[in-house]
C-alpha positions in Angstrom: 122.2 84.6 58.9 120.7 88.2 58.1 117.4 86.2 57.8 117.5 85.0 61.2 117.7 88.4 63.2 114.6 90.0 61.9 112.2 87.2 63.4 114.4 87.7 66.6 114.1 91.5 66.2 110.5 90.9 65.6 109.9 89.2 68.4 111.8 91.5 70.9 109.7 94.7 69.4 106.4 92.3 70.3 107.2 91.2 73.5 108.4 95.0 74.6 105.3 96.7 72.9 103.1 94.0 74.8 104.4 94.7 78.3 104.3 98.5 77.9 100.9 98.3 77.0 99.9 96.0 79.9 101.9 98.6 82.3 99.4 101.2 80.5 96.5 99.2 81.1 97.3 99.0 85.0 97.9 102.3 85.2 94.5 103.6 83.6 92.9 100.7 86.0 95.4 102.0 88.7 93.8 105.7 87.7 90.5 104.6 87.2 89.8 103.0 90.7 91.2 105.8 92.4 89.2 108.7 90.9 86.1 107.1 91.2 84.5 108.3 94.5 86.0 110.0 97.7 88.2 108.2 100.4 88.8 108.1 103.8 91.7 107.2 106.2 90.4 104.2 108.1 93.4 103.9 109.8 97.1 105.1 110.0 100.0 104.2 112.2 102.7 105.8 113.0 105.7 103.9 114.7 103.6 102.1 116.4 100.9 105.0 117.8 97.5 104.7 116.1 96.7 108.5 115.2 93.5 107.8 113.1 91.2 110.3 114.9 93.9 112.8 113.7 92.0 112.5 109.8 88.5 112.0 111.2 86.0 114.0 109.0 88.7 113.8 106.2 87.8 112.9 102.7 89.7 112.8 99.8 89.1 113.4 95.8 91.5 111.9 93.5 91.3 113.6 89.9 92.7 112.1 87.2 94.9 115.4 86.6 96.8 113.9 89.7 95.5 116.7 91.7 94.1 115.4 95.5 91.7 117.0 97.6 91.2 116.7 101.3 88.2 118.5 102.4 86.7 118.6 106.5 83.9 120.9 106.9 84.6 123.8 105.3 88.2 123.5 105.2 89.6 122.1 102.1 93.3 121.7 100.5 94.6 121.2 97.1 97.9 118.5 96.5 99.5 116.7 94.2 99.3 112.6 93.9 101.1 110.1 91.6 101.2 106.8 91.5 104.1 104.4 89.9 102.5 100.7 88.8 106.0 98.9 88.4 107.1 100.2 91.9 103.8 99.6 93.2 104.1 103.1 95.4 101.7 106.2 95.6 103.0 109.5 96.1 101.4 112.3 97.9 102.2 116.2 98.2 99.7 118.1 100.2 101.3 121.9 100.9 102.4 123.4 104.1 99.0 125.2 104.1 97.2 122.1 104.0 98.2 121.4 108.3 99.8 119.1 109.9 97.4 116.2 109.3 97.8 116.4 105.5 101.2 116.9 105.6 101.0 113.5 107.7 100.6 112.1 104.0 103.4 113.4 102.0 105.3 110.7 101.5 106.2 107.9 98.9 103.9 104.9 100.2 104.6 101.1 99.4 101.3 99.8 98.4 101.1 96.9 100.8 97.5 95.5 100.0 95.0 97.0 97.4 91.1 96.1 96.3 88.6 98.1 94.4 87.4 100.4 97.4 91.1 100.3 100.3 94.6 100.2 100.1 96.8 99.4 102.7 100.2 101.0 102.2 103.4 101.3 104.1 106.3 103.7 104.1 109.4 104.5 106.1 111.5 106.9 107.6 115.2 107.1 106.1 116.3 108.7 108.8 114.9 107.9 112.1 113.5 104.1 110.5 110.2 104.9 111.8 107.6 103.2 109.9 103.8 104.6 109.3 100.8 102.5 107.7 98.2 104.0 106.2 95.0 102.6 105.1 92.5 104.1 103.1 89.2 103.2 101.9 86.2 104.2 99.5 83.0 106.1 101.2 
């Protein structure tokens, strides 16, 4: 009987060691992918009003110290970014100096729809159930 629960043991130290090194793997791809270039808001919704103009000129740096730049001309803020594999979300945390339109983007986002150069990503409002989309893509 003792025999039999090493194998089993085993098998359950594989099969966990194998998925936490596929969830690394993501997230260095996940990583990867998003620091490689700048992006730009291609569109954004919010309840239903499209206020896309409201980033044009934007562009964003991703670093892979989870630090996010948006830069327009001469202006340019620092934030924070994060991004969670398993709950397929990306977090964003631009400070109250960074304006209105970056603080547009402080939120937890649902990634919706992602490729090599956009994501489409969704969150919502807890409070008033309003629900913004925002789509990026690579310049």
């Amino acid at each position: 009987m003792k025999r039999l629960r090493s194998p089993i043991l085993l098998i359950l130290l594989t099969l966990c060691s194998c998925k936490k090194f596929i969830e690394k793997k993501e997230q260095q791809a996940a990583l990867s992918i998003m620091t490689n270039g700048h992006w730009y808001v291609s569109g954004y919704k919010q309840n239903d009003s499209d206020i896309t103009a409201s980033f044009s000129g934007f562009l964003f740096k991703f670093d892979d110290n989870y630090t996010v730049t948006g830069t327009k001309g001469s202006f340019s803020s620092a934030g924070q970014w994060s991004v969670d594999i398993n709950a397929r979300t990306i977090t964003a945390n631009f400070p109250a100096s960074g304006g209105d339109t970056l603080k547009l983007l402080n939120e937890v986002w649902k990634i919706h729809d992602s490729y090599d150069d956009s994501v489409s990503a969704i969150t919502t409002d807890p409070t008033t159930n309003a629900t913004d989309i925002l789509q990026l893509k690579k310049q």
